[in-house]
DRENTOR-812964 format. One record per residue: residue in three letters; y, z, x of N, C-alpha, C in turn. Coordinates in steps of 0.1 Angstrom, whole numbers, padded with zeros to 4 digits, always signed. Layout:
alaYZXYZXYZX;...
This chain:
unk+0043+0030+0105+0036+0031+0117+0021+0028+0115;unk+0018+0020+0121+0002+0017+0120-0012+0026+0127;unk-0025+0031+0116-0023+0044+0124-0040+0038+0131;unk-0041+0025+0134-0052+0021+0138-0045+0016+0152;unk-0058+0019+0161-0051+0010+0171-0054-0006+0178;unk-0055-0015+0189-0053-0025+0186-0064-0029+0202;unk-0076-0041+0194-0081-0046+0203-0082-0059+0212;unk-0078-0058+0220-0078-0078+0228-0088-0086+0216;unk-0088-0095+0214-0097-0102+0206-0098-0114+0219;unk-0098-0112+0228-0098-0120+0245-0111-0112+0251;unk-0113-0103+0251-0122-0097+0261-0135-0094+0252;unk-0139-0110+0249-0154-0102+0246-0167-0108+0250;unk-0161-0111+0260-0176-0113+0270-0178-0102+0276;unk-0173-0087+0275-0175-0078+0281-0191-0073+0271;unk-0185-0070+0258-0194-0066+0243-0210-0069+0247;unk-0211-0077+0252-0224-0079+0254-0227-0075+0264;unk-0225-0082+0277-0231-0082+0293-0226-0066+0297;unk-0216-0065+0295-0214-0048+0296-0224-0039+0293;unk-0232-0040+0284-0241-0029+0278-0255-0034+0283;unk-0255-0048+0285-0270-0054+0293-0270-0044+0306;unk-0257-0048+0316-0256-0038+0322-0259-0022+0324;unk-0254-0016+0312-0257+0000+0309-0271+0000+0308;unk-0280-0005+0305-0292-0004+0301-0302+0008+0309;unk-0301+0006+0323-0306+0015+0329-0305+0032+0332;unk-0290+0032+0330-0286+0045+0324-0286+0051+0316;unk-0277+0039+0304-0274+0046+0290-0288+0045+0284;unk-0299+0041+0289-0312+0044+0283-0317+0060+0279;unk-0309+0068+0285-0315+0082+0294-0306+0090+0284;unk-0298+0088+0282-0285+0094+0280-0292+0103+0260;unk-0285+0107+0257-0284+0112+0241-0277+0106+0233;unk-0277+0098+0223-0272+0091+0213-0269+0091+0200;unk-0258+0090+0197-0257+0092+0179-0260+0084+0171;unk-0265+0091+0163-0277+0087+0154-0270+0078+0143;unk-0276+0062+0146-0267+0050+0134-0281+0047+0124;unk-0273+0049+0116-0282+0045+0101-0279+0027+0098;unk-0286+0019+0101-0284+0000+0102-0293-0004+0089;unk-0281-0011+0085-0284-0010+0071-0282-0030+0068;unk-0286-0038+0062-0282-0056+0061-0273-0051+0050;unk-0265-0061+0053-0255-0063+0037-0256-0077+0033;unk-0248-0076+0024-0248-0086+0014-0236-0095+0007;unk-0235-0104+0007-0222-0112-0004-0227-0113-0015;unk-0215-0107-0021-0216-0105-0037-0205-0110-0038;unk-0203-0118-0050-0193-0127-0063-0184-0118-0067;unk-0171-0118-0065-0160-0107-0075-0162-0111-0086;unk-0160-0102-0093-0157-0104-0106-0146-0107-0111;unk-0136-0105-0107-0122-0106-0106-0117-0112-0095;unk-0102-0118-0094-0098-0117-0082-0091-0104-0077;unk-0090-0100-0066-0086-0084-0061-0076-0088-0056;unk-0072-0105-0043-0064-0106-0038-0059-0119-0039;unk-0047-0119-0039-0038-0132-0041-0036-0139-0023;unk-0040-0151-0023-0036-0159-0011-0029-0168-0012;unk-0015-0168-0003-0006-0178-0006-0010-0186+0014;unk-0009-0197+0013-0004-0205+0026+0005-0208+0030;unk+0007-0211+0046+0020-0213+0048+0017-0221+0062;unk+0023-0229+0068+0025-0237+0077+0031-0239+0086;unk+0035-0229+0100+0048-0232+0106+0044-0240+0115;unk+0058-0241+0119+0062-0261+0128+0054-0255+0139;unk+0047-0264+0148+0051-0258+0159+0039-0248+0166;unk+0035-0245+0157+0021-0234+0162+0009-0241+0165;unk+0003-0238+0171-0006-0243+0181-0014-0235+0186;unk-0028-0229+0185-0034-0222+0193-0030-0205+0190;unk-0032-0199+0180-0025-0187+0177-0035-0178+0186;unk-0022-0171+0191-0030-0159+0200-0027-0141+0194;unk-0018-0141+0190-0014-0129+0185-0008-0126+0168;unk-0007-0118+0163+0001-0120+0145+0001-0099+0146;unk+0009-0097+0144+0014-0086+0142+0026-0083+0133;unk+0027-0069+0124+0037-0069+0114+0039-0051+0115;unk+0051-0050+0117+0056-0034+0119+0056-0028+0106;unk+0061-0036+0095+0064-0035+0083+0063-0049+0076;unk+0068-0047+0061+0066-0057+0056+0080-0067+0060;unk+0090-0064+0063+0099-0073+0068+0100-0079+0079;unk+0093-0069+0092+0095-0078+0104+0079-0079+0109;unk+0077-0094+0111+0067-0100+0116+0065-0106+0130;unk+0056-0103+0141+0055-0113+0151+0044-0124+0152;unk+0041-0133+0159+0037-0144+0156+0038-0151+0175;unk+0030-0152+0178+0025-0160+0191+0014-0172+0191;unk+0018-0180+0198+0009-0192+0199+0007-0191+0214;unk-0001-0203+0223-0007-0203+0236+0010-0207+0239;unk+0017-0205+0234+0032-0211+0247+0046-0204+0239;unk+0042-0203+0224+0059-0200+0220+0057-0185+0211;unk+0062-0176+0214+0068-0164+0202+0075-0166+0190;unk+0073-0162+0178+0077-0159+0171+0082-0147+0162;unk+0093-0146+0156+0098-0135+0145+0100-0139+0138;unk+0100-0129+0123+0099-0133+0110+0108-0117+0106;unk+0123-0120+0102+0125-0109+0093+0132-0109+0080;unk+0123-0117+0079+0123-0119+0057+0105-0119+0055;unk+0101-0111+0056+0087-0109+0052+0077-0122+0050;unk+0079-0129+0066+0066-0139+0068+0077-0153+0061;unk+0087-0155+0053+0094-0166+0042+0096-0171+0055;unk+0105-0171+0068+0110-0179+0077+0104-0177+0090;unk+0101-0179+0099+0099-0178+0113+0105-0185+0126;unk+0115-0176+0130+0122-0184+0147+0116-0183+0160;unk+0118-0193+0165+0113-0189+0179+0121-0177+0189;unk+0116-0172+0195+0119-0159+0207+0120-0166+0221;unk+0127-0161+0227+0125-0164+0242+0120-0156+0251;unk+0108-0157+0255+0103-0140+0262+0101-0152+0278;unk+0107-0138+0288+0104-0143+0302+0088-0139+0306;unk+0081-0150+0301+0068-0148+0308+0061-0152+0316;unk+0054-0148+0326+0045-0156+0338+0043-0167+0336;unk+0043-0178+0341+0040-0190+0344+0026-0189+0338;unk+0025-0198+0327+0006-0198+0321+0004-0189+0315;unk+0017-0180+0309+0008-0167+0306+0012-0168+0288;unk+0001-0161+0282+0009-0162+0268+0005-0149+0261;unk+0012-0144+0252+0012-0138+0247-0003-0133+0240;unk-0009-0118+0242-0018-0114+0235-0019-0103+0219;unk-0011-0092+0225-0003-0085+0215+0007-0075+0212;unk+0009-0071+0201+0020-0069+0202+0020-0050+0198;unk+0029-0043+0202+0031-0030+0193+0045-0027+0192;unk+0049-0018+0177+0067-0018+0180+0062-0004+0172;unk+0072+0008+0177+0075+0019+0169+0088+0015+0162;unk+0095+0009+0159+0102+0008+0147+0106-0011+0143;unk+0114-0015+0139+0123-0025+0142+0124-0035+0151;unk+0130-0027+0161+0138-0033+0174+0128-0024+0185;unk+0124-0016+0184+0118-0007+0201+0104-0014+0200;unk+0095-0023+0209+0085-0026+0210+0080-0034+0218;unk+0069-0034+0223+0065-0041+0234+0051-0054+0231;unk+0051-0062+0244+0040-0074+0242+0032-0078+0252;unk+0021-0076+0253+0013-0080+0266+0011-0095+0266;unk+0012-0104+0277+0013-0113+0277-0003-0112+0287;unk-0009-0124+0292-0020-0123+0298-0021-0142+0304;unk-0021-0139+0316-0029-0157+0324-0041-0157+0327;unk-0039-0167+0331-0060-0170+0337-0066-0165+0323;unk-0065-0167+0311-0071-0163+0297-0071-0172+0286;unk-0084-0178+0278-0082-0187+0272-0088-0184+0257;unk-0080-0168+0252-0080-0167+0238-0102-0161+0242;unk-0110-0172+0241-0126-0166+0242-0134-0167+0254;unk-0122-0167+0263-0132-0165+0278-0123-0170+0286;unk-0124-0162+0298-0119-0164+0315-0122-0175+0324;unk-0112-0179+0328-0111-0188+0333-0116-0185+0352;unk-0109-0180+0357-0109-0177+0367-0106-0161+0374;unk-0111-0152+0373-0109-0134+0369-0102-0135+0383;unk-0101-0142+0400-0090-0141+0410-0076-0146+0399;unk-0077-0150+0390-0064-0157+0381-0056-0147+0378;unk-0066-0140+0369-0058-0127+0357-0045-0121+0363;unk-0039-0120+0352-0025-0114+0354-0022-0113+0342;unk-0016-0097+0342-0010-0091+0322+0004-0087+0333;unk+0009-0087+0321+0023-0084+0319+0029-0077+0311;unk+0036-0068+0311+0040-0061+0297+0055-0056+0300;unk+0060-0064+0287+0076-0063+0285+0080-0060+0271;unk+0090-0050+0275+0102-0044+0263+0109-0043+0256;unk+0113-0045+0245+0127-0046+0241+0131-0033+0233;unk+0144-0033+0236+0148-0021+0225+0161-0027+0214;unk+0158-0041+0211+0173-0053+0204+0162-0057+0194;unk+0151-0058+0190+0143-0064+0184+0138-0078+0192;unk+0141-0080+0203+0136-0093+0209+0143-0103+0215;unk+0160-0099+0214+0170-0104+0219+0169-0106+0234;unk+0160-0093+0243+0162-0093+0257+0148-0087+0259;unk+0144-0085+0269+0127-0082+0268+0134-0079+0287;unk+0123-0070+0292+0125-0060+0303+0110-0059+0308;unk+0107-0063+0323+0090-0060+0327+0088-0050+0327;unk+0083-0042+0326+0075-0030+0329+0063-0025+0332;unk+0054-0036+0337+0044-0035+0342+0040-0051+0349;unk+0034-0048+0359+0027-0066+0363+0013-0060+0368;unk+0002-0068+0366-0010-0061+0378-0017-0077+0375;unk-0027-0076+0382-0032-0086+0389-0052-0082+0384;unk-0059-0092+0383-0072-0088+0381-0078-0079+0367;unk-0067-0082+0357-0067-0067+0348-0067-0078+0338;unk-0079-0072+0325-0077-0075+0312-0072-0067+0304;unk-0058-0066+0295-0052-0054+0285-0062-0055+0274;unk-0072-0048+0268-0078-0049+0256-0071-0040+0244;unk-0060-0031+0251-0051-0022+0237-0041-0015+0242;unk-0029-0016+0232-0015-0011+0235-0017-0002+0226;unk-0012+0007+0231-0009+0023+0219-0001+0031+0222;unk+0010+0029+0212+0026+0040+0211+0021+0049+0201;unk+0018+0062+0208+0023+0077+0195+0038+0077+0192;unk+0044+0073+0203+0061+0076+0199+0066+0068+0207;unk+0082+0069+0209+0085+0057+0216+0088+0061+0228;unk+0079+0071+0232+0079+0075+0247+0060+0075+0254;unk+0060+0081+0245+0041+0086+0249+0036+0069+0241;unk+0024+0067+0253+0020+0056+0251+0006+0045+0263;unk-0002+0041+0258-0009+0040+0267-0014+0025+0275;unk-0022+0020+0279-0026+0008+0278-0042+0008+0283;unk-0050+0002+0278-0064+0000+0282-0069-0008+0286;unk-0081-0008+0290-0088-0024+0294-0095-0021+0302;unk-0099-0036+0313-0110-0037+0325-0099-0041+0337;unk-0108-0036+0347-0100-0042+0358-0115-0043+0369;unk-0107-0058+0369-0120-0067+0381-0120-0064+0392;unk-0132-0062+0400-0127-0061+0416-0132-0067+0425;unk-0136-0081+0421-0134-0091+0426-0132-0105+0420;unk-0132-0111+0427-0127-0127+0420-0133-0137+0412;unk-0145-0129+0413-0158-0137+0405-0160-0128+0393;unk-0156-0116+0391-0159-0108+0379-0174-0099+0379;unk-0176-0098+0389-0193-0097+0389-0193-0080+0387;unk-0179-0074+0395-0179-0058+0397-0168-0052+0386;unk-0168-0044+0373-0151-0042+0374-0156-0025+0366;unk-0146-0021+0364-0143-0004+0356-0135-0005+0347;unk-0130+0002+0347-0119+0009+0337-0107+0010+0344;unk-0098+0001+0334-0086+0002+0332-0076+0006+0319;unk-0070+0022+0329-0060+0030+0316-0049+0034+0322;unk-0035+0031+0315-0027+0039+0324-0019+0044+0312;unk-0011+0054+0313-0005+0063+0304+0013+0064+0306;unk+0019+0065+0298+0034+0066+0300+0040+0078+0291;unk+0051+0088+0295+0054+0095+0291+0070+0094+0290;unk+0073+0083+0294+0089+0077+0292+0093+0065+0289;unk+0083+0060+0275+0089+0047+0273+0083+0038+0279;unk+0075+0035+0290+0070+0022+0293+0076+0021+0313;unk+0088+0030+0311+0091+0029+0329+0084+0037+0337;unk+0075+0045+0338+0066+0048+0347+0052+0050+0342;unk+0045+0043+0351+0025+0047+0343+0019+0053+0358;unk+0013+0067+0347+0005+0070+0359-0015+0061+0355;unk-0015+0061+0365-0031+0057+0363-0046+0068+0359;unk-0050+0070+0351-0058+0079+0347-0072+0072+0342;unk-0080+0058+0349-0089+0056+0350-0105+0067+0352;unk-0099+0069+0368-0105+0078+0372-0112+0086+0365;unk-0103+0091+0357-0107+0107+0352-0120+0102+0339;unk-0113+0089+0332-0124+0085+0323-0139+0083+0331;unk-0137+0077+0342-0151+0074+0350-0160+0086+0350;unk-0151+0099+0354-0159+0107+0358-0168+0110+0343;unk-0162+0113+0334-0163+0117+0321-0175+0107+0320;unk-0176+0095+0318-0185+0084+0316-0199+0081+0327;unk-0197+0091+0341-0207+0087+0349-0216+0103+0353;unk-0210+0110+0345-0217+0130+0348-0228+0126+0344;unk-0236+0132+0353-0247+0132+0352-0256+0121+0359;unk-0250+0115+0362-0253+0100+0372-0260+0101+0387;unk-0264+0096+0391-0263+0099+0407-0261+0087+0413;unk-0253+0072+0407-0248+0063+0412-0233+0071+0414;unk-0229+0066+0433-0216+0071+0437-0206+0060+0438;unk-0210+0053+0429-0203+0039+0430-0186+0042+0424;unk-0177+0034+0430-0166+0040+0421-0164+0027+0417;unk-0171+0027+0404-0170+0015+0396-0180+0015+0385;unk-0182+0007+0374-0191+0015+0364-0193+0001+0355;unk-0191-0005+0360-0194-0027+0353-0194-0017+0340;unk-0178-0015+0330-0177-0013+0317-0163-0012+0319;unk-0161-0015+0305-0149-0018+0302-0148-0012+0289;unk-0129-0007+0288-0128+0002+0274-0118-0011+0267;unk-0127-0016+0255-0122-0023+0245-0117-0019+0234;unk-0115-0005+0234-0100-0004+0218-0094+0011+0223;unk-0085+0014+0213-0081+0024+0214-0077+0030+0203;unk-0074+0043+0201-0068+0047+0188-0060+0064+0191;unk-0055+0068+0183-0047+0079+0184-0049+0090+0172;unk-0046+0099+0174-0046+0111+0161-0032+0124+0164;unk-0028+0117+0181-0017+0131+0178-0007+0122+0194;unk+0002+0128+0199+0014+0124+0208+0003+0126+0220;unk-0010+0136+0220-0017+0138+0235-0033+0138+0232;unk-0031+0133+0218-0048+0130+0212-0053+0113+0211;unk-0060+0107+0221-0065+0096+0222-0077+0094+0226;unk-0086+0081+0215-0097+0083+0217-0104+0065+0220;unk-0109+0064+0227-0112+0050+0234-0125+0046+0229;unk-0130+0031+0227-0140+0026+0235-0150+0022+0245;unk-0160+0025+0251-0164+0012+0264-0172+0002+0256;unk-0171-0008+0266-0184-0020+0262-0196-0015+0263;unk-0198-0002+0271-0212+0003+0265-0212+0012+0255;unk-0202+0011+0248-0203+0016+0232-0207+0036+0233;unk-0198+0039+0243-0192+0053+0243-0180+0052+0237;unk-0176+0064+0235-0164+0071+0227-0165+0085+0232;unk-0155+0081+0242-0146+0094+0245-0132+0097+0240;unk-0126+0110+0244-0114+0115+0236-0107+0122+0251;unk-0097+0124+0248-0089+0131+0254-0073+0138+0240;unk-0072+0154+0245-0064+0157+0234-0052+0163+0247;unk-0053+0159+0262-0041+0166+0268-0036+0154+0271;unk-0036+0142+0268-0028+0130+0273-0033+0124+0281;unk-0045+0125+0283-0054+0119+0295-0058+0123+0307;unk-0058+0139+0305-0058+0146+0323-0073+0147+0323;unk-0077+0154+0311-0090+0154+0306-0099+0143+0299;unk-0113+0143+0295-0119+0135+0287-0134+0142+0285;unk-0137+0141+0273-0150+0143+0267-0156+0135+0261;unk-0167+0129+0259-0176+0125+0248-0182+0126+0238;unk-0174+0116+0229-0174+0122+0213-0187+0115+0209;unk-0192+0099+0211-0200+0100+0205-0205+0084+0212;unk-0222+0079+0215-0227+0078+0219-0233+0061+0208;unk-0228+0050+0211-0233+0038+0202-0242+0035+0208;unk-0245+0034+0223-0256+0024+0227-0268+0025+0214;unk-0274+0014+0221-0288+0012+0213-0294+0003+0221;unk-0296-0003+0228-0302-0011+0236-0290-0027+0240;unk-0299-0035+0241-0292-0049+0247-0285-0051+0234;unk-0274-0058+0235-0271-0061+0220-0261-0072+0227;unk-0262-0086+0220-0253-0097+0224-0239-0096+0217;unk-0242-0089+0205-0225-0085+0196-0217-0082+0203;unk-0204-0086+0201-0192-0081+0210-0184-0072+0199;unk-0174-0062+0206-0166-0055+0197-0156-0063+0196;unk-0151-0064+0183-0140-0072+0179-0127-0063+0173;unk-0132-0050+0168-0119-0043+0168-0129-0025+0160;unk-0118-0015+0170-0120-0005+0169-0110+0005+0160;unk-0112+0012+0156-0102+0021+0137-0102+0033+0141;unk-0095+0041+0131-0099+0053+0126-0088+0054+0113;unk-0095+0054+0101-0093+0060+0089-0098+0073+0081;unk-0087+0081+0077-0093+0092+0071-0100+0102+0078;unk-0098+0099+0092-0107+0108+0104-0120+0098+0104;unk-0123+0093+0099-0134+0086+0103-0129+0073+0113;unk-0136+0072+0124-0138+0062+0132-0145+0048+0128;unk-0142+0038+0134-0149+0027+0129-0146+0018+0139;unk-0161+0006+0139-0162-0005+0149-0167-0012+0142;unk-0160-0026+0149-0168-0038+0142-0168-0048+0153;unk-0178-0053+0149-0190-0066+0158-0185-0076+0154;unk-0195-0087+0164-0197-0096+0160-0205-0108+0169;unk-0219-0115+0164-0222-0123+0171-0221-0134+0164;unk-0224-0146+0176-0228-0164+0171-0235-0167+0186;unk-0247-0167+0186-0255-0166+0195-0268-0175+0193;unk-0282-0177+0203-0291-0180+0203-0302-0169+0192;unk-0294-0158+0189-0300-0145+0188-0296-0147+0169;unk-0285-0152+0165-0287-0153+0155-0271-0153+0150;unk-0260-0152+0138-0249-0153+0135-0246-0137+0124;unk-0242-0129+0133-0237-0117+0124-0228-0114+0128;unk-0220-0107+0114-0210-0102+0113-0212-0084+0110;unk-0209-0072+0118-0214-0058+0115-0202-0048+0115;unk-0204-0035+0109-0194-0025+0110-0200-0018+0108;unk-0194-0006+0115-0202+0006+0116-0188+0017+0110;unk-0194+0026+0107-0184+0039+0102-0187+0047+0101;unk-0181+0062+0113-0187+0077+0112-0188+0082+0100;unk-0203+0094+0100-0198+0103+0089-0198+0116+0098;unk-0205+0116+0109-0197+0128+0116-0198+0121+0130;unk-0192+0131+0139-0191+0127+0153-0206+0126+0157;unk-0217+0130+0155-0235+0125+0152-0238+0118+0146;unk-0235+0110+0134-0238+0102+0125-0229+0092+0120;unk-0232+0083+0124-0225+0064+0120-0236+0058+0107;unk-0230+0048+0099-0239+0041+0093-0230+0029+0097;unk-0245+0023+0100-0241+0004+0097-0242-0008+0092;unk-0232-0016+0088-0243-0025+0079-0237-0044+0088;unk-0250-0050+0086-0248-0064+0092-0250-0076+0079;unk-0240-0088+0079-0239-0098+0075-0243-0107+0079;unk-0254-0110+0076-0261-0125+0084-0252-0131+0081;unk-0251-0150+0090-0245-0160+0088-0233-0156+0089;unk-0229-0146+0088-0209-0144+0091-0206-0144+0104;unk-0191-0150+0113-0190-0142+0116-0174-0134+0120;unk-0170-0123+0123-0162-0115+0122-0150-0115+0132;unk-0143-0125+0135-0132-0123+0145-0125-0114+0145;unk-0121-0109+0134-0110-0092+0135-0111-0089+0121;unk-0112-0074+0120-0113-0067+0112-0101-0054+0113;unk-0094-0054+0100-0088-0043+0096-0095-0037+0084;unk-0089-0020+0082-0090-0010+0072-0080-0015+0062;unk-0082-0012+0046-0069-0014+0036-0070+0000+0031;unk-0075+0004+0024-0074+0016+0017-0087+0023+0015;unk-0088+0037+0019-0100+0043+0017-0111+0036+0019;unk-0122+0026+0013-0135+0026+0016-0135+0009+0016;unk-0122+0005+0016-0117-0009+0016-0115-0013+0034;unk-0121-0027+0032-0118-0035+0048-0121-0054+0043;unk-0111-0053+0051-0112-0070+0057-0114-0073+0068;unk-0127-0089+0068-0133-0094+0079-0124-0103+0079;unk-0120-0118+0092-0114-0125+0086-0125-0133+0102;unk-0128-0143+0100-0138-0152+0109-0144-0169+0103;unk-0154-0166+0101-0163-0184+0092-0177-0174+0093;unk-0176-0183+0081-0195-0182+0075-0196-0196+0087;unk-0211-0199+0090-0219-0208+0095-0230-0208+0087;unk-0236-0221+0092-0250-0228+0086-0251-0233+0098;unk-0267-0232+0103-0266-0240+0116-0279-0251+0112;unk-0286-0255+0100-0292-0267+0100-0285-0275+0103;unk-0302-0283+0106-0294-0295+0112-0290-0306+0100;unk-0294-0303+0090-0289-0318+0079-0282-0309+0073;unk-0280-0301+0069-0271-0290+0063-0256-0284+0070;unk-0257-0283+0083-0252-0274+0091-0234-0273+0089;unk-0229-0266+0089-0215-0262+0089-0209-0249+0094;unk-0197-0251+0094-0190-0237+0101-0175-0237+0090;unk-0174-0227+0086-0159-0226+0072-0151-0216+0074;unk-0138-0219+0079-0135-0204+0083-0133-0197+0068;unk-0129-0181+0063-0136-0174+0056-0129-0159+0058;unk-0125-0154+0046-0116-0141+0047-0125-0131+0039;unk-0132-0123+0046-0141-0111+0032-0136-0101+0030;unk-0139-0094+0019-0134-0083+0015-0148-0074+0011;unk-0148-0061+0016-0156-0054+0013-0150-0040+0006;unk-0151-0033-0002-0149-0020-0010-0156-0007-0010;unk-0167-0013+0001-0177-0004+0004-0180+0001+0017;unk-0172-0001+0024-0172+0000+0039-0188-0009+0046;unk-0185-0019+0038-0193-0032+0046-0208-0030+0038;unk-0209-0024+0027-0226-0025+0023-0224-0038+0017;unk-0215-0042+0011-0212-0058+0005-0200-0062+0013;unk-0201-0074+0009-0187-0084+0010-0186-0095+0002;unk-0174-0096+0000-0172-0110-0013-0160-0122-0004;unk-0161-0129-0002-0155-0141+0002-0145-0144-0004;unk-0127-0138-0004-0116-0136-0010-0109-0154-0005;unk-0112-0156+0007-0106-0170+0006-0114-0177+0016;unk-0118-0193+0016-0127-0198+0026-0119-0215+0029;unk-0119-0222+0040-0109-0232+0038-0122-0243+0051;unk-0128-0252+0040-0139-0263+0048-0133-0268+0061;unk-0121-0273+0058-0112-0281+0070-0110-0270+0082;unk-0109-0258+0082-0104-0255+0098-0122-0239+0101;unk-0122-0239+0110-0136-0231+0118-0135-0221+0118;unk-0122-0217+0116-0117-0201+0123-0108-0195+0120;unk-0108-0184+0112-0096-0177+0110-0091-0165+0117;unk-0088-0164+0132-0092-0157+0142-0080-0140+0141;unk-0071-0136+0134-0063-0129+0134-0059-0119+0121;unk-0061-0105+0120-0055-0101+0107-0043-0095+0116;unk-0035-0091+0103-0024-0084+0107-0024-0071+0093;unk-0025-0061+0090-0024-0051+0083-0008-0048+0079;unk-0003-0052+0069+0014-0043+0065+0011-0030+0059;unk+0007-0031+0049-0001-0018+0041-0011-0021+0029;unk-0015-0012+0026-0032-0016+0014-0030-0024+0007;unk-0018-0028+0002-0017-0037-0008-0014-0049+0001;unk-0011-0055+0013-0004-0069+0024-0013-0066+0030;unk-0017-0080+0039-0027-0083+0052-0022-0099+0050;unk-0018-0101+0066-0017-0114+0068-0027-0122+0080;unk-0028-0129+0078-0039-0136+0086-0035-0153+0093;unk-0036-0153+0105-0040-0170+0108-0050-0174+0113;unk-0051-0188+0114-0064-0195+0118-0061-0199+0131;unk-0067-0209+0135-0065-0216+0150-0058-0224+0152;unk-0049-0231+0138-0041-0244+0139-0033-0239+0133;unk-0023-0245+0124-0009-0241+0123-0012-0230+0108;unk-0025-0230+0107-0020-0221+0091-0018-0202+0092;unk-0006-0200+0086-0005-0187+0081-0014-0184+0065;unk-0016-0173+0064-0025-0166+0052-0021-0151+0049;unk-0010-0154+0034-0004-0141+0032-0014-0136+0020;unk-0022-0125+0018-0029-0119+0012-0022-0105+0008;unk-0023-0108-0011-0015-0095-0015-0024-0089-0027;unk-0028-0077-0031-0031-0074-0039-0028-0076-0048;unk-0040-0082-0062-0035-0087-0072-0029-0074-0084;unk-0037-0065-0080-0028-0049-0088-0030-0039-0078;unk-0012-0040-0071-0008-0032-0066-0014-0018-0064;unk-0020-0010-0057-0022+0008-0057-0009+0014-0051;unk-0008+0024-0055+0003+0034-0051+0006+0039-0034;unk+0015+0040-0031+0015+0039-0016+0007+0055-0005;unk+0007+0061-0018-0005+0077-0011-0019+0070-0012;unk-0024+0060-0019-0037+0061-0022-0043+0056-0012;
C-alpha cells in the first residue's frame, strides 16, 4: 500500500493564480516558518540507478502510470487503458466505460483487483479547456479491471486526489467551479465510508476551517485543495492552492490547521504533495517569465519547513524512495537564444533536495511527465510519447530501510 497520496498533475493553473488570489488575506494570517535554501546538480559518482526503456504500441499522450505493487501496473493514455501483470514486461488494453472525451487521470487500488480511476473531460493533461465542460467520473472494479461500475459523476469539478485508507474509508479532493468561465470556485471533498457507493460532501466544513477569522461571507474561497495524504482510517491531511495544510483525524467532520506555506505571490504550481516518516512534503514547480525552477520543501516540525530550489529544472512529479531519498522526473531547459533547449531529465536527490544528480536525460523527447513509486528500490516513469522508464536500484536496500 502506498503511504503517499496522489496529486492531479492537471490542475495547475490553480498553484499560482490561487494564491495571487489569497494575497489579501493570507497576508494577515500567521505562517510557518520556511528556511529557502538554492540547490545544486552534482555528478554521481556512481551509478545508484539502473534505466531500462521500453516502448508500448499504441500510447499516445500519457495521462496516468500507477503500480499497486511490483506485478500489477496501470498505464493510461488520452484515449486507451492499460494493465500490466508481469511487472511492466507486457501491457494490454482495458475497456473502461468512459464519458465521451473523457480520459483517464488516476488511479488507486487497495489490493490487486479492488480499485478505482478518475477519468476527467474538458481537460487537456496542462490546462482547461472550457470549466462549463468539466466532468470527472469515478469508476470501480473489484475483478482487477474486467468490469468497472460508476460511482460518482459531477459536473464543473477538477479531481486533484484519490485516497483509500481501506477498501471502504476513502476520499476524493479537488476544486469545484461555479461558474462557466472559472473565475469563482472552492473546495471540493467528499468522503466514503462504504467503498465508493455513497459520498457525503464535507467541503463546507474545510471552508469554514480555512475562512475563521475572515469577515468575507462569501461561500466560496477562489482555492482549491491540490493533494492529499493519510496517516490513519479517520486521519487526513490536505492541501490548498494557497498553500495551507489542514488535517482532520475524525474523517472529516472536523478540521484544523496544521501548517501555513503562503509566502506571497508565487507562480510555482504544486505538482505533488507526501508524507514520509511523519514528515510532510511538497513539491513545485515553475517555467515562466519569472524564471525555470524546480523546488521541495520538507517539514521538520508542524512550524518549520526547509526548502530548496533548482534553477533551470523543471519538476512535473515527484516521489519519496527511502528516507532522505526523492525523485524529480520533468526537463532541464536553457532558454538562450543560440543555445536554447528543453531535455526531458529524471533527478535523484539523497538529501531531500539540497542536491540533485541527473540519473537519466533523453535530448529527443521535452518531458518526462509521470513517476510511479513500487518501492525504494522500483520507480517507473513515462514521457509524453510512447516511452516507458523502468528505474531499479543498482544495490538493492533491504525492504525496512
Amino acid at each position: 500500500m502506498k503511504i503517499f497520496g496522489i496529486v492531479s498533475l492537471g490542475l495547475i493553473l490553480l498553484g499560482g493564480c490561487g494564491k495571487l488570489a489569497s494575497e489579501d488575506t493570507s497576508a494577515q494570517e500567521s505562517r510557518t516558518k520556511i528556511s529557502n535554501m538554492p540547490s545544486q546538480l552534482e555528478k554521481l559518482r556512481q551509478p545508484v540507478f539502473r534505466v531500462a526503456e521500453q516502448h508500448v504500441e499504441g500510447l499516445s499522450g500519457a495521462r496516468a502510470l500507477y503500480f499497486f505493487d511490483k506485478m500489477h501496473g496501470w498505464l493510461a493514455s488520452e484515449k486507451k487503458v492499460y494493465k500490466s501483470e508481469d511487472a511492466g514486461t507486457s501491457w494490454q488494453i482495458i475497456e473502461v466505460p468512459l464519458l465521451a472525451g473523457a480520459s483517464v487521470k488516476q488511479f488507486f487500488f487497495v489490493n490487486s483487483s479492488t480499485g478505482w480511476l478518475v477519468a476527467q473531460n474538458g481537460w487537456d493533461r496542462d490546462s482547461i479547456r472550457d470549466y462549463g465542460d468539466l466532468g470527472v467520473q469515478l469508476l470501480h472494479t473489484s475483478d482487477g479491471g474486467k468490469s468497472w461500475t460508476v460511482q460518482y459523476q459531477g459536473r464543473q469539478v477538477i479531481v486533484s486526489a484519490i485516497l483509500f485508507s481501506t477498501a471502504q474509508q476513502g476520499w476524493l479532493a479537488g476544486t469545484k467551479y461555479l461558474d462557466p468561465e472559472g473565475t469563482t470556485y472552492t473546495y471540493f471533498f467528499l468522503q466514503t465510508a462504504d467503498g465508493g457507493q455513497h459520498w457525503a460532501d464535507l467541503a463546507d466544513q474545510i471552508l469554514r476551517t480555512t475562512s475563521a477569522g475572515k469577515s468575507s461571507t462569501d461561500n466560496y474561497q477562489n482555492d482549491g485543495l491540490m493533494g492529499l495524504v493519510e496517516q490513519g482510517p479517520n486521519h487526513a491531511i490536505t492541501i490548498t492552492a494557497h498553500r495551507k495544510i489542514i488535517e482532520t483525524v475524525d474523517g472529516g467532520r472536523s478540521w484544523r490547521q496544521k501548517a501555513n506555506l503562503y509566502q506571497g505571490p508565487d507562480p510555482a504550481s504544486i505538482r505533488r504533495f507526501g508524507i514520509t516518516d511523519n514528515r510532510l512534503w511538497v513539491a513545485s514547480s515553475m517555467d515562466a517569465v519569472e524564471g525555470i525552477v524546480g523546488e521541495l520543501a520538507v517539514s521538520e516540525t508542524d512550524n518549520e519547513w526547509r526548502g530548496h530550489a533548482l534553477p533551470n529544472a523543471y519538476f512535473a512529479d515527484v516521489t519519496w524512495l527511502s528516507k532522505d531519498e526523492f525523485f524529480a522526473s520533468g526537463y532541464v531547459k536553457s532558454i538562450m537564444k543560440a543555445t536554447g533547449y528543453q531535455h526531458a531529465a529524471i533527478f535523484y536527490s539523497s538529501n531531500r533536495g539540497s542536491s540533485w544528480s541527473i540519473v537519466y536525460t533523453h535530448p529527443g523527447i521535452s518531458n518526462i511527465r509521470i513517476l510511479a513509486k513500487v518501492d525504494s528500490n522500483s520507480v517507473w516513469a513515462v514521457s509524453d510519447d510512447q516511452l516507458l522508464l523502468k528505474l531499479e536500484r543498482a544495490s538493492p536496500i533491504p525492504p525496512n530501510e
